[in-house]
Structure formats: structure tokens, C-alpha cells
N, C-alpha and C positions, 0 to 999 in steps of 0.2 A: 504493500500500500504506500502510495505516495502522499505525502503532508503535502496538501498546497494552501498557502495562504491566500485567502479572499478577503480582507479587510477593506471594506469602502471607503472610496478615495475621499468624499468631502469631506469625515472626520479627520483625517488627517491634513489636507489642505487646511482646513480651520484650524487644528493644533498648531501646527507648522506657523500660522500667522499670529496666532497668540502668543506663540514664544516667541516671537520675533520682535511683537508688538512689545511685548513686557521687557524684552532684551532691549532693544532699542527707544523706547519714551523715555530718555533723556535729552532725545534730539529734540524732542518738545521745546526745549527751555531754550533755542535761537537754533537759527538756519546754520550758525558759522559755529556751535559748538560741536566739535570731532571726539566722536565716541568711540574705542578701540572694539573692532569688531565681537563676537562673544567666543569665547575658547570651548572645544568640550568639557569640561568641566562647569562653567556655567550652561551650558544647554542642556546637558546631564542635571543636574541642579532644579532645573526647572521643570523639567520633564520628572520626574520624580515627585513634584509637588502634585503633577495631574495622577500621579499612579492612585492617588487619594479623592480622586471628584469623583462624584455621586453619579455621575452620566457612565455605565460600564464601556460605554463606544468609545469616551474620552480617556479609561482606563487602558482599552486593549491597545489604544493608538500610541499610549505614552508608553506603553512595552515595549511593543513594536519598538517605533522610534528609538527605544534608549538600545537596540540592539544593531544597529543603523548607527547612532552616536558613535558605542565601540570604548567608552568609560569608562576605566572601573569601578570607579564609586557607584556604577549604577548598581553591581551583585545584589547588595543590600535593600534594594527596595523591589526588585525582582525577585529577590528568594520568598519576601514576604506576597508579591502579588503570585507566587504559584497556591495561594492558600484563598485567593480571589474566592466571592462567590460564584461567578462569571466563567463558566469553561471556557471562554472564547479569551477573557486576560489571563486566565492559568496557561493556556496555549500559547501563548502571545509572547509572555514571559519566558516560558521553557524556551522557547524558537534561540528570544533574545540572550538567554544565558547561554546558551551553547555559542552563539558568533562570539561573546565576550571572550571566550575558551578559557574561562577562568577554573580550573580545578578543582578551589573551594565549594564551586557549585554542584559537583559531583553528588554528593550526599541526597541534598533536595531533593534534585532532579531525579534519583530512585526509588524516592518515594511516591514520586509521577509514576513512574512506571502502574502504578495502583490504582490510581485515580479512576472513579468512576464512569468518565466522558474519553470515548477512545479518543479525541483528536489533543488530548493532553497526553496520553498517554505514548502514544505516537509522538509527538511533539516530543516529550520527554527522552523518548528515546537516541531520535535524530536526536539530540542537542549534546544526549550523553559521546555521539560520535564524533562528534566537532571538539569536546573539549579535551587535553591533555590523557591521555591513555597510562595506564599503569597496571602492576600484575597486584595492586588492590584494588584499583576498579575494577578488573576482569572478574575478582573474586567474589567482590561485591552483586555484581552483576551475575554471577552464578550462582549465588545462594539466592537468589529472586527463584529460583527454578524448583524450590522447594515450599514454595508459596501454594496454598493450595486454589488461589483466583488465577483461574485458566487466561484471564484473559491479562493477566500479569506476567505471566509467564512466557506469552505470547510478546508482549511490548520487550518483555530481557534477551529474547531472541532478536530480536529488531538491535536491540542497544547493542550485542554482541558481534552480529554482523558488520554493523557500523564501527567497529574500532579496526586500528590502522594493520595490526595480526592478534591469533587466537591461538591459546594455548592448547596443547589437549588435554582430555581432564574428562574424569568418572563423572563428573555430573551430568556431562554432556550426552556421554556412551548412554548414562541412566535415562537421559530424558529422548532416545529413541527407542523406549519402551513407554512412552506418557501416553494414557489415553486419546488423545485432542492429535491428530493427525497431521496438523498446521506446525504446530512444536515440533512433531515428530521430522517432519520436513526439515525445518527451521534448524533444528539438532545435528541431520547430515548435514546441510550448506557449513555449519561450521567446525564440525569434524572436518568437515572436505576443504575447509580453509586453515587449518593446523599444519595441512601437506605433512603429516606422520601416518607413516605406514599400517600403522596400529588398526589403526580404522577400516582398516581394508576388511576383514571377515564381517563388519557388524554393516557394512554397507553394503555388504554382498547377502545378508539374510535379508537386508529389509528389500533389497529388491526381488526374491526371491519367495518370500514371505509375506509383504508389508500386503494389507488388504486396499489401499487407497494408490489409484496412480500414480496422483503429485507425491507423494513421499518415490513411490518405485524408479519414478522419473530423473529423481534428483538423486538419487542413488546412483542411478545408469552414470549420471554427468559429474558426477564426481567421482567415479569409478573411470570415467573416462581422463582425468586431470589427473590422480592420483595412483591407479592403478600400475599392475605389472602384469608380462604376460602370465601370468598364473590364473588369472580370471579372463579371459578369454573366452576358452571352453564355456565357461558359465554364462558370460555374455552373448554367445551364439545360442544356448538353447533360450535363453529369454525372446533373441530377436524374433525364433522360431516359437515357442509358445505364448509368450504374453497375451493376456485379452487384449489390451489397451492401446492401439495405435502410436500412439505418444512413446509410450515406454519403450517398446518395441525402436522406435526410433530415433532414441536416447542412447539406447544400447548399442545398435548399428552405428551410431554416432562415436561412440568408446571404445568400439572395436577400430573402428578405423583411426582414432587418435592413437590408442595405442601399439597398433601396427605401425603405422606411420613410424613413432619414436623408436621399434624395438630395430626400423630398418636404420632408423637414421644412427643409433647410437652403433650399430653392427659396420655401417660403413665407416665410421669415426673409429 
């Protein structure tokens, strides 16, 4: 699922002139007094005041915006509008703490991953991708998978894929045995993004075994990146018995990447 932002342009046009307005009314006081343009930090400043007005349009806009600014002082008035009544400024915010890439915000923003309103939750995720990476946040991020809200679980898949590499790791392995078939998926893409070997037998049951396409599918394609010729064999009777047209053509797809590599590394 792709996060798109749709926030309406004349709240913002109208923000945008307010701060400007408030930055600049000293010009009021003569034509010839020269007023030093406003810094991020006063535009930050001010925009932070709106994260507090009563209008939630004026809320999500001044999110928005302080993510746009680029501040750091703005973290602090972000962290508290991800607690917004308003999903549309919880999202707005999460979006904006992740451009900040400020790490502190890490914490929060996994507690997004929960949130009731999937376009925070999602939002929370992308944001978790954008900001600094670490093998505590991975951690962090992988004890969400023990959360019993499926649809939390789902969002810590999103935030995992999203970091810039992925360790391998039992929770992972564990969570292509999760009821919810989307995780299940979600589980191989990043086993299959570890590029560790390891993974190769549990990717080869679920295509073998898994009862949902999209999981079988993603298994083919990451068997096809990861693989060696040792599943081959197993890849041809898929291409040969699969229900599922798709998968079937995933796997033809991984046979052929990995011929391809076993000729290329054979001439080398």
C-alpha cells in the first residue's frame, strides 16, 4: 500500500500567509523599515503555535508544513500531535517526523505502528524508514510481531521492509507460520532481503505448502534472488503443478535467474 498525501491546498495556502503575515507585520510600522527575512527556526516557531488551533485542517497543515520546514525543534510538538484526536494530524505528523530523520522519534512512531486509523499507521511506518536505522530499531521493530493486533503486525512488516538492510532473525522465520497470510508474505520479502542462505528451506515449504498464492508467489521471487541450484528440481515441479498462474510464473521466472547465474559464475 502506498501512503499518498491528499491534504487541501487552500489550508495551506492560508497557513503559509499567516505565517508570513505574523513573520513579516513589522513592515507595518514604515515602507523603509528592512526586516531580516524569517530563519527556520522562526517559521518552525510559528508553525508549532498552529499545531494547537482548534481548526484540525489548521493542525494537519502545520504538520505537514513543519516536515517541509526540516527543524529540529519541531520533534517536540510532533511527537505530541501523533496523540492528535484527528487521524488525518496523527498522519500528518508521523509523515513529518520521518523527513526530520531525527532518531529520537523512533520510539513514538512505534507506537503508531498500533494506532487505530490504518493511514497512521502506515504513515508511521514509512516515517520509521526514512529515519536513522539501527540493530535497536530492527529489534524494536521485531518485537511488534509478537503483538497480538494483526493489523500491527502488518504496519512492523511495512517499517521493516522500509529500513536500508534486515537482519535475519527467528522472529521472522516464526512469523511465516502467522495466521494472517499478508505477514506471512510480508515475512518472506524480508527473509529474502537478509540474502542468508538460511532461509532457503522455509521458503521452499511455503511455496510448496503455503495455501494463498501471494505468499507462494513471493517465495518463487525470492527463491529466484537468493536461491542455488539445489532448488531447481523443486522449482520445475511447481512450474509444472501449481494451481495459480502467477506462481507458476514466478517460479519459471527463478529458474531462469538462476540458470542464468549458475552459467555465468561456470564461465567466470
Amino acid at each position: 500500500m502506498t501512503y499518498t498525501r491528499c491534504f487541501p491546498v487552500v489550508p495551506l495556502v492560508f497557513a503559509i500567509r499567516l505565517i508570513f503575515g505574523l513573520l513579516l507585520g513589522s513592515l507595518m510600522a514604515g515602507c523603509y523599515v528592512e526586516t531580516p527575512p524569517a530563519g527556520p527556526d522562526a517559521m518552525s516557531a510559528r508553525l508549532r503555535e498552529l499545531l494547537a488551533d482548534p481548526d484540525p485542517g489548521m493542525r494537519r497543515t502545520a504538520a505537514e508544513a513543519l516536515g517541509k520546514v526540516g527543524h529540529r525543534s519541531a520533534r517536540v510538538g510532533l511527537v505530541s500531535a501523533l496523540n492528535d484526536q484527528d487521524a488525518r494530524v496523527r498522519a500528518a505528523a508521523a509523515l513529518s517526523l520521518g523527513q526530520l530523520g531525527d532518531a529520537e522519534s523512533g520510539t513514538a512512531l512505534l507506537r503508531c505502528l498500533f494506532d487505530p486509523a490504518e493511514t497512521v499507521r502506515v504513515a508511521a511506518a514509512l516515517a520509521l524508514g526514512e529515519i536513522e536505522s539501527s540493530p535497536a530499531r530492527e529489534a524494536q521493530i521485531l518485537a511488534a510481531f509478537h503483538h497480538s493486533d494483526g493489523s500491527g503486525r502488518i504496519a512492523a512488516i511495512r517499517a521493516l521492509l522500509g529500513l536500508d538492510t534486515i537482519s535475519f532473525s527467528v522472529d521472522l522465520v516464526k512469523a511465516l507460520r502467522d495466521p494472517d497470510p499478508k505477514i506471512r508474505q510480508g515475512a518472506a520479502a524480508a527473509l529474502g532481503e537478509t540474502g542468508d542462505v538460511r532461509v532457503i528451506p522455509d521458503l521452499m515449504s511455503l511455496l510448496r505448502t503455503d495455501a494463498f498464492a501471494g505468499v507462494r508467489s513471493e517465495a518463487a521471487f525470492r527463491l529466484g534472488k537468493i536461491g542455488d541450484g539445489s532448488v531447481i528440481s523443486d522449482l520445475t515441479i511447481v512450474v509444472g503443478s501449481d494451481s495459480d498462474l502467477v506462481v507458476r510464473g514466478w517460479a519459471g521466472w527463478a529458474i531462469q535467474q538462476l540458470t542464468q547465474a549458475h552459467e555465468y559464475g561456470s564461465k567466470s
